[in-house]
C-alpha positions in Angstrom: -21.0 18.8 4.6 -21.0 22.5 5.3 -17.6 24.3 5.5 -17.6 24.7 9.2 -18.2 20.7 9.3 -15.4 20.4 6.7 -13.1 22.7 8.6 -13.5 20.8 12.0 -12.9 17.4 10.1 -9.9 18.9 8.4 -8.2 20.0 11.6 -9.3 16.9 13.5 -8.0 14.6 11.0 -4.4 16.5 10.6 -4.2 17.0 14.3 -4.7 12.8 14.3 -2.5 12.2 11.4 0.7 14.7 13.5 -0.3 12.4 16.9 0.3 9.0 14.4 3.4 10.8 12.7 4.8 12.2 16.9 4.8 8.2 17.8 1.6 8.9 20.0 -0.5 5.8 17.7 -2.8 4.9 20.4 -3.9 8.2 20.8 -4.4 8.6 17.0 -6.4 5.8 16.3 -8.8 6.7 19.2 -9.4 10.0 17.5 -9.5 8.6 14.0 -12.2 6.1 15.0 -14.3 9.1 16.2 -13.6 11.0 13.4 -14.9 7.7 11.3 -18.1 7.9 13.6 -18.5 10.8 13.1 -17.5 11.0 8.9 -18.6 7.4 7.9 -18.3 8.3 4.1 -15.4 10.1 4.3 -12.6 8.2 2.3 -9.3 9.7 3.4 -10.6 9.6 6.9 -10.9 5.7 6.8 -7.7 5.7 4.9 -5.9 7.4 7.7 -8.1 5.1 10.3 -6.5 1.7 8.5 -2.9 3.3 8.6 -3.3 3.8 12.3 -4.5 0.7 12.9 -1.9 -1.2 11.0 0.7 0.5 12.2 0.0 -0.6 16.3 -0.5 -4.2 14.7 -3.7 -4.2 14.3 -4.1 -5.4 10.9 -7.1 -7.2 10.6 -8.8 -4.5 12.2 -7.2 -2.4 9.4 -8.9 -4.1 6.5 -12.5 -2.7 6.8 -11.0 0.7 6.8 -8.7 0.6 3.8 -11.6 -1.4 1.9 -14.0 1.6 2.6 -11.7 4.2 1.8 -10.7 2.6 -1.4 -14.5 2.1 -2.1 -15.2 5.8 -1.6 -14.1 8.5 -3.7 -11.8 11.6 -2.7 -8.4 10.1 -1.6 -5.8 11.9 -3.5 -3.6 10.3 -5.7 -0.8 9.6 -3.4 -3.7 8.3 -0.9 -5.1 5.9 -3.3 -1.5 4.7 -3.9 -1.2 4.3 -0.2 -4.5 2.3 0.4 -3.9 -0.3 -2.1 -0.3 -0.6 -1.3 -1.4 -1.0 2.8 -4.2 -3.0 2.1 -2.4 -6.1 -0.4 0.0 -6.0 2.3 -2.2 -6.3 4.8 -3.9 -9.2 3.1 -0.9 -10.7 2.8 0.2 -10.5 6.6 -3.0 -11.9 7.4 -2.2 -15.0 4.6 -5.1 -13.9 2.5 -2.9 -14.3 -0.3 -4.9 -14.2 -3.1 -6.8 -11.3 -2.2 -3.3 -9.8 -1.8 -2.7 -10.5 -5.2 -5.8 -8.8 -6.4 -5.4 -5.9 -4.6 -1.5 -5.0 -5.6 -2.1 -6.0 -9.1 -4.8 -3.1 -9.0 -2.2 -1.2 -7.4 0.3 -1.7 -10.2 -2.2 -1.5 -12.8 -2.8 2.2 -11.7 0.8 3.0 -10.8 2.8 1.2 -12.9 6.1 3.1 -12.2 6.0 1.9 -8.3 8.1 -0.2 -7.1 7.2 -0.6 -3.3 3.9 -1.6 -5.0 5.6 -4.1 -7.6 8.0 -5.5 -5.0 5.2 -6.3 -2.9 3.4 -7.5 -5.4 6.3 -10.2 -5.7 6.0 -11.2 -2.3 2.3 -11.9 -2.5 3.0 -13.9 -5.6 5.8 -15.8 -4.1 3.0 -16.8 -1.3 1.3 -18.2 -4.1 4.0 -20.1 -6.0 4.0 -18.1 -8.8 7.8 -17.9 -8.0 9.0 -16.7 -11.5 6.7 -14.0 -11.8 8.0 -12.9 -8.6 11.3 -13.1 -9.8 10.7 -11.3 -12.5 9.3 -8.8 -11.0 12.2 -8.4 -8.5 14.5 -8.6 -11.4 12.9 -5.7 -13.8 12.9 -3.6 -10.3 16.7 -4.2 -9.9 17.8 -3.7 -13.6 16.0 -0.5 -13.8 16.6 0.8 -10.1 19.9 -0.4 -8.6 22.8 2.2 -8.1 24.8 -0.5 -7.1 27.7 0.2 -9.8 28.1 -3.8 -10.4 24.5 -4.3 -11.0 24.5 -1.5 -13.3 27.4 -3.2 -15.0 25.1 -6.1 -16.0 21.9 -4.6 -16.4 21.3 -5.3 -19.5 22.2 -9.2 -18.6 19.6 -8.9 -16.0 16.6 -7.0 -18.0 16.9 -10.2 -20.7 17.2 -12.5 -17.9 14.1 -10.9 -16.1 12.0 -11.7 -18.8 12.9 -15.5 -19.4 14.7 -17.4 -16.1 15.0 -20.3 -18.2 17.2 -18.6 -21.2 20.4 -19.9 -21.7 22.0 -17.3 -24.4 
């Protein structure tokens, strides 16, 4: 891609991304699917094409777009974070649960400090049955992350139980 091509995408793709961000989704996605036309290989482009399309409801229509971006390389970081976060939650609308799984445990295994991605993470597993991983995961989140002054007052009750439901001491 030349600069001048780079240049039109760039301003095209913000200029889609403000539409999304003023409410005007419709709009966005129309322009985003041309910009994905026109940039097939372009990974932050289909990144922003599944957000738009998840976003009017449209999930399964999402999933193509978030698996190409995260196929691709170039997202930025917080991107990458937002692709796998979108798409295991996607899969998980759509009740592909173990694909969900899959996805958010990648998403984890790259960002393990992120809790939107671990909490929905516990969903997906809870649509499993794996309800005490879940719960675990729920729990660490809370001990580690709750201002709530009488969590904090037992967070050290919570962090042991976290780690074994079952424990009795």
């Amino acid at each position: 891609m030349n600069d001048h091509d780079r240049n039109d995408r760039d301003s095209l793709l913000a200029a889609a991304v403000a539409l999304r961000a003023e409410g005007r989704r419709e709009e966005a996605r129309q322009r985003l699917l041309a910009l994905c036309a026109a940039f097939p290989d372009d990974a932050a482009v289909a990144y922003q094409t599944a957000w738009a399309h998840d976003v009017l409801g449209l999930e399964a229509e999402a999933v193509p777009f978030y698996e190409r971006a995260l196929a691709g390389a170039g997202l930025t970081e917080e991107d990458r974070r937002g692709a796998l976060l979108g798409l295991g939650s996607t899969y998980r609308v759509l009740g592909q649960y173990e694909k969900a799984v899959r996805t958010l445990r990648e998403g984890v295994g790259q960002f393990p400090g992120d809790g939107a991605l671990r909490t929905f993470l516990a969903m997906a597993l809870f649509n499993t049955g794996a309800h005490h991983e879940a719960m675990r995961l729920l729990l660490e989140l809370l001990a580690s992350g709750s201002t709530d002054p009488s969590v904090r007052e037992y967070h050290e009750a919570i962090a042991h139980y976290a780690q074994d439901l079952h424990a009795t001491v």
